[in-house]
Structure formats: structure tokens, C-alpha cells
C-alpha positions in Angstrom: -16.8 17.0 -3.3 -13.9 16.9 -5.7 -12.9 13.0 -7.6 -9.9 12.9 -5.7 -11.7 13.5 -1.9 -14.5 10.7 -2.8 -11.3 8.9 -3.5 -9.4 9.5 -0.4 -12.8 8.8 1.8 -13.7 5.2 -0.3 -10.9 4.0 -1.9 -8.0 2.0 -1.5 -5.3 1.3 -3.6 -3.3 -1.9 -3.4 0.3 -1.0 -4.5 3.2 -3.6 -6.0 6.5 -2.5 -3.8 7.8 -1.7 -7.0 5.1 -0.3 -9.1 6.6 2.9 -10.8 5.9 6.1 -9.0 4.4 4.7 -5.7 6.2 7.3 -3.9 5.1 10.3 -5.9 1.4 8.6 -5.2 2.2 8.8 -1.1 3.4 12.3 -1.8 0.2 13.2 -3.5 -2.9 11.1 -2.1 -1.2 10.4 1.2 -0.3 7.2 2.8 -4.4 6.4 4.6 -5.7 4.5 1.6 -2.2 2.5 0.3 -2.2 -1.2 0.8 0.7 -3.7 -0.1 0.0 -5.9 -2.6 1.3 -9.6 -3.0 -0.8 -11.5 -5.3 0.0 -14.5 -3.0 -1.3 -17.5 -4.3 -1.1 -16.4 -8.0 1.2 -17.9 -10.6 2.4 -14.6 -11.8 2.8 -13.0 -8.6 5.9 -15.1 -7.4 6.8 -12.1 -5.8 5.1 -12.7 -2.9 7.7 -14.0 -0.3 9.8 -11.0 -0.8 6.9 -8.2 -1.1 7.1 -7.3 2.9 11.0 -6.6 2.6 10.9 -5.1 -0.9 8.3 -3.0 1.1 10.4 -2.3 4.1 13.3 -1.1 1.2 11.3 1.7 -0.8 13.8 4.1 -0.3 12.7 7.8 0.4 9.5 6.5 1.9 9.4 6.7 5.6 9.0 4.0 8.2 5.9 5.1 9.5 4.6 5.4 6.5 5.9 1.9 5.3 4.2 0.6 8.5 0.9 1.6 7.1 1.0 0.5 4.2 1.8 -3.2 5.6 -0.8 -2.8 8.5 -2.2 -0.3 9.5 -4.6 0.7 6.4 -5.0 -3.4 5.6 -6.9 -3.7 9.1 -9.1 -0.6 8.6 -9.6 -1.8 4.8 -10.0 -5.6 6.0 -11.5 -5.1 10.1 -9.7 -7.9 11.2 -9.1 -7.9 14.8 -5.1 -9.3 15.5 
């Protein structure tokens, strides 16, 4: 297989809302394997409280697509039942 499918099969990525071409990363690797990240309970990431609707806010990213990266790819990464 090539890097990027042993990548897309095994790998997550755990994405700041505001990390610098996040949505040119959806456009290329696809939305399956993008988490949110919060760095809750770190000093440096007081971001946290405001990660969900910075999230909500990427603009040119669409809903469904925001949706997974808040949910839907955290419970298949963490199998958490809700």
C-alpha cells in the first residue's frame, strides 16, 4: 500500500480549529481520520472552552463534515458508547 493509505486505515489526526491549512488537509486526506483537538486541562491550551464553536465556524468546511470531526471519528477513534 502507498504511506498515505496505511495512513488513512491507522491514523488519526487531532486538528487545533485553527491550525493553518486544516481545510486543504479535509480536501486531501478526507474528513474519516480528523479529530478536534482541545488540549483541555493544559495550561497552554486555554482554548479549550471555545474549540467546539471555533469548530462549528471553519468556514468553507461543511457541516457534515464539521460533525465528524467533533463526534463522529472521536467515538470510532475512542469506542465509547454515548
Amino acid at each position: 500500500m502507498l504511506p498515505v493509505e496505511y495512513g488513512k486505515r491507522q491514523c488519526f489526526i487531532s486538528a487545533d480549529p485553527d491550525d493553518p491549512g486544516l481545510k486543504h488537509v479535509i480536501d486531501y486526506l478526507g474528513d474519516d481520520n480528523i479529530v478536534t483537538a482541545t488540549d483541555c486541562g493544559h495550561p497552554e491550551g486555554r482554548r479549550y472552552a471555545v474549540a467546539v464553536q471555533e469548530s462549528l465556524a471553519l468556514p468553507d468546511v461543511a457541516l457534515e463534515r464539521k460533525k465528524k470531526m467533533l463526534w463522529d471519528n472521536a467515538l470510532r477513534l475512542y469506542p465509547m458508547r454515548p
